[in-house]
N, C-alpha and C positions, 0 to 999 in steps of 0.2 A: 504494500500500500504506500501512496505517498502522503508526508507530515511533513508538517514544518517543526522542525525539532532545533535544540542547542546539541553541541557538543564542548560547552565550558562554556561560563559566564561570561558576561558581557553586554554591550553594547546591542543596537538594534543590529547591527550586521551581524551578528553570531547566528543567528535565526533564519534555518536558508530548509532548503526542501532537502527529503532525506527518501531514500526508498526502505523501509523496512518492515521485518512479519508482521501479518496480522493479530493482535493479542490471543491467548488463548482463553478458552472461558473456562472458567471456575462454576460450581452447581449453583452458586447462589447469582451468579452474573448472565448480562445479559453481554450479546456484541450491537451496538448501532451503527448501521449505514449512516455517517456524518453528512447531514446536507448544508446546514450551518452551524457554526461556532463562534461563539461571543468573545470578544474582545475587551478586556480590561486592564485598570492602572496595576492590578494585581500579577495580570502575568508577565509584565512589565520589569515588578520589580524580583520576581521569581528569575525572571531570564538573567536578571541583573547578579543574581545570589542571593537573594535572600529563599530560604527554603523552611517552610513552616513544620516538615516533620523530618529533619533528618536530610543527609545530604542526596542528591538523585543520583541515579545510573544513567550515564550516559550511552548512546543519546536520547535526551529528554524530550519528549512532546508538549508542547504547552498545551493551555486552554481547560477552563475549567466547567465549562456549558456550552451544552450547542441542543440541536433536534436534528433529526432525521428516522429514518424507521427501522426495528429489529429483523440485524441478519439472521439472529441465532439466539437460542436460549439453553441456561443451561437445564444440566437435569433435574433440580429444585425450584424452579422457574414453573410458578401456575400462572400469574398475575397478566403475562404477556406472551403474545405469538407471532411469528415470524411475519412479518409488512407493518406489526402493528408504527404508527405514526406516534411518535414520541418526541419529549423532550427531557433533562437532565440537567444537574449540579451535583458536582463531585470533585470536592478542594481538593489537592494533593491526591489523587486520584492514581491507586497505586502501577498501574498497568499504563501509565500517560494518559497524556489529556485529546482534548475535542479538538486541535488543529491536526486532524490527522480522516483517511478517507471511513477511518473506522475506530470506533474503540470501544472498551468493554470496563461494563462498570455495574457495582451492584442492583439488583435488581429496586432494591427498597431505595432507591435514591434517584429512581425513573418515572416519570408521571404521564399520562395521555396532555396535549396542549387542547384548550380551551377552541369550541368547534371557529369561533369569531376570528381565532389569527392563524395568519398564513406561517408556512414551515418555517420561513425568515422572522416573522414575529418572535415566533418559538423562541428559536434560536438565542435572538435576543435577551428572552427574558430571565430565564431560570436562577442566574446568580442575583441580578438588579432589582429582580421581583422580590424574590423571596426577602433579600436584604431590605428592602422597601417597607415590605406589607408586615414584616416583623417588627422593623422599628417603631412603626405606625402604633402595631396592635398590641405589639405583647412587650414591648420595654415602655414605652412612652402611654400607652392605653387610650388615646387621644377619644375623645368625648363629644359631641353635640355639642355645639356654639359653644365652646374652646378658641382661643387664639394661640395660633401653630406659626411656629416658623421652618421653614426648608431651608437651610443654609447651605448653600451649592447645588440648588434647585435643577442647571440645565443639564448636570450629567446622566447616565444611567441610573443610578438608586434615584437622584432628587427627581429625575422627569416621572416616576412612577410613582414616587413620596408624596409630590402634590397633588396627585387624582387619588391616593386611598387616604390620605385627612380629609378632602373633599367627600368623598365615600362616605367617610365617619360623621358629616354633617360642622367640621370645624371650619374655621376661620383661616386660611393658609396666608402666609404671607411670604413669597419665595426670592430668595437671593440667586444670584445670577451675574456671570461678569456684562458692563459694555448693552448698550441700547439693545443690539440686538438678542443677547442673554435676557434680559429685562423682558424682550416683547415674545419671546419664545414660552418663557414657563406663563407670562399671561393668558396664552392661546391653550394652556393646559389645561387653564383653570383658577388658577393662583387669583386673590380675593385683591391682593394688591403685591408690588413687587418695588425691588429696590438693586442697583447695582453693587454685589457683594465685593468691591474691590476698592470702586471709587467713590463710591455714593457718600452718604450723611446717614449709614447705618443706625445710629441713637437717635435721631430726628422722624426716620422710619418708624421703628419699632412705636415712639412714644406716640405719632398721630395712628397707628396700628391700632395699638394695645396701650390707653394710658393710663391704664389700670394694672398692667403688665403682664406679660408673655405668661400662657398655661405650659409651654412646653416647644419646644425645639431640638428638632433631627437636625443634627452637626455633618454635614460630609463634606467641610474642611475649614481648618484648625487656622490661630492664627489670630491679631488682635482684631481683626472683622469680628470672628466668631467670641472672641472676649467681652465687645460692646456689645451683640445680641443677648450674653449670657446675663450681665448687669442687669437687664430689663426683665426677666424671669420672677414672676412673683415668689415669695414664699408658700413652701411647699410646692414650688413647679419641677417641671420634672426637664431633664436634657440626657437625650441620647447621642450615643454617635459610632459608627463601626468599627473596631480593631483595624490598626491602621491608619486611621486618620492623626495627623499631629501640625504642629504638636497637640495633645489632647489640652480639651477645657481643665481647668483649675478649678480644685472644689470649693463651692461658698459653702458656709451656713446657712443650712433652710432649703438647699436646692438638693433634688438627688439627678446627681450626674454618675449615667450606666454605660460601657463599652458590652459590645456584644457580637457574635460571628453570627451571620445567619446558619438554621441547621437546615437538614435536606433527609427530605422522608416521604413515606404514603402518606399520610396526615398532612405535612404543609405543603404538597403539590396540589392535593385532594381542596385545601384551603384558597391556595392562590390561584387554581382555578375559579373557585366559586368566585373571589374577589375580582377577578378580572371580566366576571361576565357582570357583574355588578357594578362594576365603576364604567363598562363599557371601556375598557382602558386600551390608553392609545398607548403605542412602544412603538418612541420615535428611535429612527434608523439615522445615524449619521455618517455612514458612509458603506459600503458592500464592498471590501476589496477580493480579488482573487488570493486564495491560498497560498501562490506562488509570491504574494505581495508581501507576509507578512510582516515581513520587516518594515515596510513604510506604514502597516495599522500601525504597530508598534511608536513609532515615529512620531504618527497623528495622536495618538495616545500622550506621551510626553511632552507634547508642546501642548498640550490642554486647549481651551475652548470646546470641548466636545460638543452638539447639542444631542443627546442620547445618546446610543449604543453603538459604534464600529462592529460590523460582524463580517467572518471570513467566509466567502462561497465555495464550499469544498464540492455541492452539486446541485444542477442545476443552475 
């Protein structure tokens, strides 16, 4: 099969096309025919060396989500049958990742995708979603007429962060670099929005919320995100994802929680439901071929994203 794999850290040029086996499968795994694969700041800085469990075997696959459909199942395998149309998230994912034409990954960490989006939506979603719709729900618990802020609104997690507070019936208020970051998470939904670089961030917040902030998903660190913290009333709550830094500083009175999204039957089962709920858009910001990855990579690092970079392994 061919992947875009490393063979040692580095730079985006380390990341080049490789021809190698197809994984074998284990009873509890499943193999997917890769159609798309999601692109993130994460496998970024994996290519770079930073490695969350331990060092890899070279050569390494990136990619930590994608959709496409089961080649093959193993022998403990009831849940899914071969064409079935899937998607998946699987960190460190021991048999390599979703830039590759195939790859095999536990079955309990594979979900059918939502009938509403196409196999590239898919693709898109599984790491952003889930990171999303958990911050949203199960760290932050965000409430009915609530005043929410999204701090980094236009990336992957923030552009799907502000349609499930939206969902939940809150008040969003979404940061974003530059006019056109601004008019982007608007067209999301965002109740009002502010330039998270240059803007008058405390001037925001306070004609916001002058009563002060219920709660704010952090997806980037930094004294931006220090003046939105300020404005958090007592007893509010701030999330933000492993990774982000530098992280928020803890007040008194505030609970501030870091958290990895998890990946299961249950929260795919979940963030499907949610996606047929919020009617949820999963903005695409760029489709490169597989053979390109090194320039996603690229687009990745020099930031502005508006959503997801994802790699066309087919179709």
């Amino acid at each position: 099969m061919r992947a875009a794999a490393i063979d040692r850290p580095g730079g985006p040029r380390v990341l080049k096309i490789h021809i190698l086996p197809v994984p074998d499968l284990d009873e509890n795994e499943v193999l997917i025919a890769v159609h798309t694969a999601g692109v993130g700041s994460w496998d970024a800085d994996i290519r770079g060396g930073w490695y969350p469990d331990g060092k890899p075997r070279f050569p390494f696959v990136l990619g930590t989500d994608g959709s496409g459909r089961i080649a093959a199942v193993g022998s403990r395998v009831r849940r899914f049958a071969v064409g079935d149309t899937v998607y998946s998230y699987s960190f460190a994912n021991p048999k390599g990742g979703f830039y590759a034409e195939y790859v095999a990954v536990p079955a309990n960490r594979v979900g059918w995708p939502p009938d509403r989006l196409t196999l590239r939506q898919a693709g898109a979603l599984p790491t952003t979603g889930l990171t999303a719709l958990q911050g949203i729900d199960d760290v932050l618990h965000v409430r009915r007429g609530e005043s929410v802020v999204i701090h980094g609104a236009a990336g992957g997690v923030g552009s799907l962060a502000v349609q499930f507070a939206r969902m939940c019936g809150a008040r969003v208020l979404a940061t974003a670099p530059g006019r056109d970051g601004v008019a982007f998470v608007r067209r999301l939904g965002a109740d009002a929005a502010a330039d998270g670089r240059h803007g008058n961030l405390s001037a925001a917040v306070e004609e916001f919320a002058p009563k002060g902030l219920d709660a704010v998903l952090a997806l980037a660190g930094g004294r931006p995100l220090e003046q939105i913290v300020e404005a958090v009333r007592r007893r509010g709550r701030v999330a933000y994802p492993n990774g982000v830094e530098p992280a928020p500083r803890k007040r008194r009175g505030i609970t501030i929680e870091s958290y990895d999204a998890a990946s299961g039957v249950r929260e795919f089962d979940r963030l499907g439901r949610a996606v047929e709920a919020a009617r949820l858009r999963v903005p695409i910001a760029a489709v490169v071929d597989l053979a390109d990855a090194a320039d996603a990579h690229r687009r990745v690092e020099a930031g502005h994203v508006r959503g997801k970079i994802v790699l066309r392994i087919k179709g």
